[in-house]
C-alpha positions as CSV (number, residue, x, y, z in Angstrom):
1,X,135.7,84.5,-9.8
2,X,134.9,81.3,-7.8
3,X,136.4,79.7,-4.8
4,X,137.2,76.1,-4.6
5,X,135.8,74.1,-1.6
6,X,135.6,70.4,-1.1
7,X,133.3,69.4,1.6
8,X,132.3,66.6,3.6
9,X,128.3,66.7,2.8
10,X,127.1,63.8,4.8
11,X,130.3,61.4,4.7
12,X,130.6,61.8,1.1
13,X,133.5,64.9,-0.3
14,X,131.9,67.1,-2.6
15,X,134.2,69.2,-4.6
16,X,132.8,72.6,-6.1
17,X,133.7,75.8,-7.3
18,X,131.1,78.3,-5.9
19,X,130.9,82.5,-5.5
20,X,132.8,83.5,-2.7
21,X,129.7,85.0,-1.6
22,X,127.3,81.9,-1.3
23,X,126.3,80.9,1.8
24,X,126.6,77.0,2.7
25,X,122.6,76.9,2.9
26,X,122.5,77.6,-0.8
27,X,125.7,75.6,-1.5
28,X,123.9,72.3,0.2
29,X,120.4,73.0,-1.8
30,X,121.5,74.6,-5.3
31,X,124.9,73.2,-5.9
32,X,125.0,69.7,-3.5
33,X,121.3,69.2,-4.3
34,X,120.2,68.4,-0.4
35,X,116.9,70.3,-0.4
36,X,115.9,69.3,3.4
37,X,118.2,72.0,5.2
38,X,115.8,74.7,4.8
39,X,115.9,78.9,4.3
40,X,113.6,80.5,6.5
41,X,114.0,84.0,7.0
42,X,117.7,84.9,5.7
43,X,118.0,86.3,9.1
44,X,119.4,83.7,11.6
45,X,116.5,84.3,13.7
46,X,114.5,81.3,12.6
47,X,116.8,78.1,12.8
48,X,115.3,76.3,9.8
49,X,118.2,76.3,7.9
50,X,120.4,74.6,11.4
51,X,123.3,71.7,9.9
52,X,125.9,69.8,12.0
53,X,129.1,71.3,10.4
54,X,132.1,69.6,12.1
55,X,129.2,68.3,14.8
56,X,128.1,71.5,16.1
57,X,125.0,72.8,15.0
58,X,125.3,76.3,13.2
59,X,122.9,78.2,10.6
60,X,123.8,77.7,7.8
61,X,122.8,81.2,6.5
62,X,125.4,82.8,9.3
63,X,128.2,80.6,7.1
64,X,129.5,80.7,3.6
65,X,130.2,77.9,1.9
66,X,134.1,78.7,1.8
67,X,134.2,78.8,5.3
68,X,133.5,75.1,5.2
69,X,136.0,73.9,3.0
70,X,137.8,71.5,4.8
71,X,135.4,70.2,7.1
72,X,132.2,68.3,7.4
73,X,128.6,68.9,7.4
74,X,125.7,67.1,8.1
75,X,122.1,67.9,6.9
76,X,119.0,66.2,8.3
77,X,119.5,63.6,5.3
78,X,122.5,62.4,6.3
79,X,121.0,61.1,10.1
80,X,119.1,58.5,8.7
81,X,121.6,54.9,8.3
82,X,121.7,53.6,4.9
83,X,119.1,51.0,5.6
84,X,116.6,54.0,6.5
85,X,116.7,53.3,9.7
86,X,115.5,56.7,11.3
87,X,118.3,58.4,14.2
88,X,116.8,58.4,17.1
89,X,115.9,62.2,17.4
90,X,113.6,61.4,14.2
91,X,112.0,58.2,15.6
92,X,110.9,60.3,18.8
93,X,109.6,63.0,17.2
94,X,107.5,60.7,14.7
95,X,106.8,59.0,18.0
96,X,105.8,62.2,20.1
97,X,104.2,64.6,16.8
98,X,106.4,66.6,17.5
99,X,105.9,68.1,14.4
100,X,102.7,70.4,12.1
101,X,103.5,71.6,9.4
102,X,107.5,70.2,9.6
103,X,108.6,73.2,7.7
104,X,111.1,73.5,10.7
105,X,111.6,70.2,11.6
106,X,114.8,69.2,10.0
107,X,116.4,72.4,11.6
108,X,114.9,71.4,14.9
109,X,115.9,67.9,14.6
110,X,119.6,69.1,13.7
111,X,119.5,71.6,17.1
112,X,117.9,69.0,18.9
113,X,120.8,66.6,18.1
114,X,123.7,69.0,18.8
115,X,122.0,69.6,22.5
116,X,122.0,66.0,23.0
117,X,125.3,65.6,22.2
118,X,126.1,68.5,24.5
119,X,123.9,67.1,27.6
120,X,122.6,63.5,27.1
121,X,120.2,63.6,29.4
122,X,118.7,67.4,29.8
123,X,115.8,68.8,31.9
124,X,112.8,70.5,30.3
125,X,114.2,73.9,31.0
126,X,117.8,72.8,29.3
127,X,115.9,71.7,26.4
128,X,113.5,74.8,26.4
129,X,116.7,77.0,26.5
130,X,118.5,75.0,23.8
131,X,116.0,75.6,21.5
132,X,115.8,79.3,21.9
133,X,117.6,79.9,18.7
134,X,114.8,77.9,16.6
135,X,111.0,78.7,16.4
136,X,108.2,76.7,15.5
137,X,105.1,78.6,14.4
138,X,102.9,75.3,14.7
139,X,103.9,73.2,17.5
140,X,103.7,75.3,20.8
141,X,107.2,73.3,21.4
142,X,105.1,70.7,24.0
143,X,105.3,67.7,21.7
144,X,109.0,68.9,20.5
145,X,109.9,68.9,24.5
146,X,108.6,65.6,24.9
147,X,110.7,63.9,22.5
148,X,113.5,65.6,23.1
149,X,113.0,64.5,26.8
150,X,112.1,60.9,25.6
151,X,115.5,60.5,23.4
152,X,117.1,62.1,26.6
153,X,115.5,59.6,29.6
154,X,116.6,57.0,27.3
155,X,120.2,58.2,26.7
156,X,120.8,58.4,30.5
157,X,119.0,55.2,30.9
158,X,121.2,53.6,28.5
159,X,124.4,55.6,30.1
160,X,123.2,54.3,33.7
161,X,123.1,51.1,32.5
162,X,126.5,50.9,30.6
163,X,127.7,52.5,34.3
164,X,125.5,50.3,36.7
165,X,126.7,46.7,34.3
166,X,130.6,48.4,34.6
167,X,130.2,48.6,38.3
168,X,128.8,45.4,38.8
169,X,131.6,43.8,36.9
170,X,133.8,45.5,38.8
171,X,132.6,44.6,42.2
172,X,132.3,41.1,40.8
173,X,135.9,40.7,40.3
């Protein structure tokens, strides 16, 4: 007996009937058809298979797919805008290599952007530490750092500016 879900799978609702027992990584890649959110090692020790669901970075092998009815999910295609522009997590870590082999890049990207949104502007320990949850086997993490750091400097650059120009108009009036 299924379970009826409907979704938000990257700003577009996806209506479904799946097992009760499938787990939203194998809803997003066998019924939605997004194969970039990827299964690592069906233990959620890896973070491969890490998705936005509601904006919070999860593992999508720790969920099942009924647990997401209702809400919305992003996968590492739904960053990108519509022109292909890449978000910036993805241009820096084209920019930095922060990436081998890749097989757990869009589950690092995904983490990387949840931190981010947690902490702008994060140290290299903060970033170190908010990574725990996902490995790399290629990297070494120094290039992943970097352009999380990068995407980071810039985000508090961009912050101080926005506060610096609000405090300048403010003294000017």
């Amino acid at each position: 007996m299924g379970v009826k879900i409907v979704v938000e799978v990257n700003g577009t609702a996806q209506s479904h009937e799946v097992e009760a027992r499938t787990l939203l990584v194998q809803y997003l890649r066998d019924v939605v058809g997004l194969h970039g959110t990827n299964i690592g090692c069906d233990t959620s020790s890896c973070g491969a298979c890490t998705v936005l669901l509601d904006g919070e970075s999860v593992k999508s092998c720790t969920v099942l797919a009924a647990q997401a009815d209702g809400r919305s999910v992003t996968t590492i295609e739904g960053l990108a805008e519509p022109d292909g522009t890449l978000h910036p997590v993805q241009s820096a870590f084209r920019e930095h290599h922060a990436l081998q082999c890749g097989y757990c890049t869009p589950g690092m990207v995904m983490a990387v952007v949840s931190l981010l949104k947690e902490n702008p502007s994060p140290t290299e320990s903060e970033v170190r530490l908010g990574l725990e949850g996902n490995l790399c086997r290629c990297t070494g993490y120094h290039n992943i750092v970097k352009a999380v750091l990068a995407v980071g400097a810039t985000a508090g650059a961009t912050a101080g500016a926005t506060a610096g120009a609000g405090a300048a108009a403010e003294a000017g009036r």
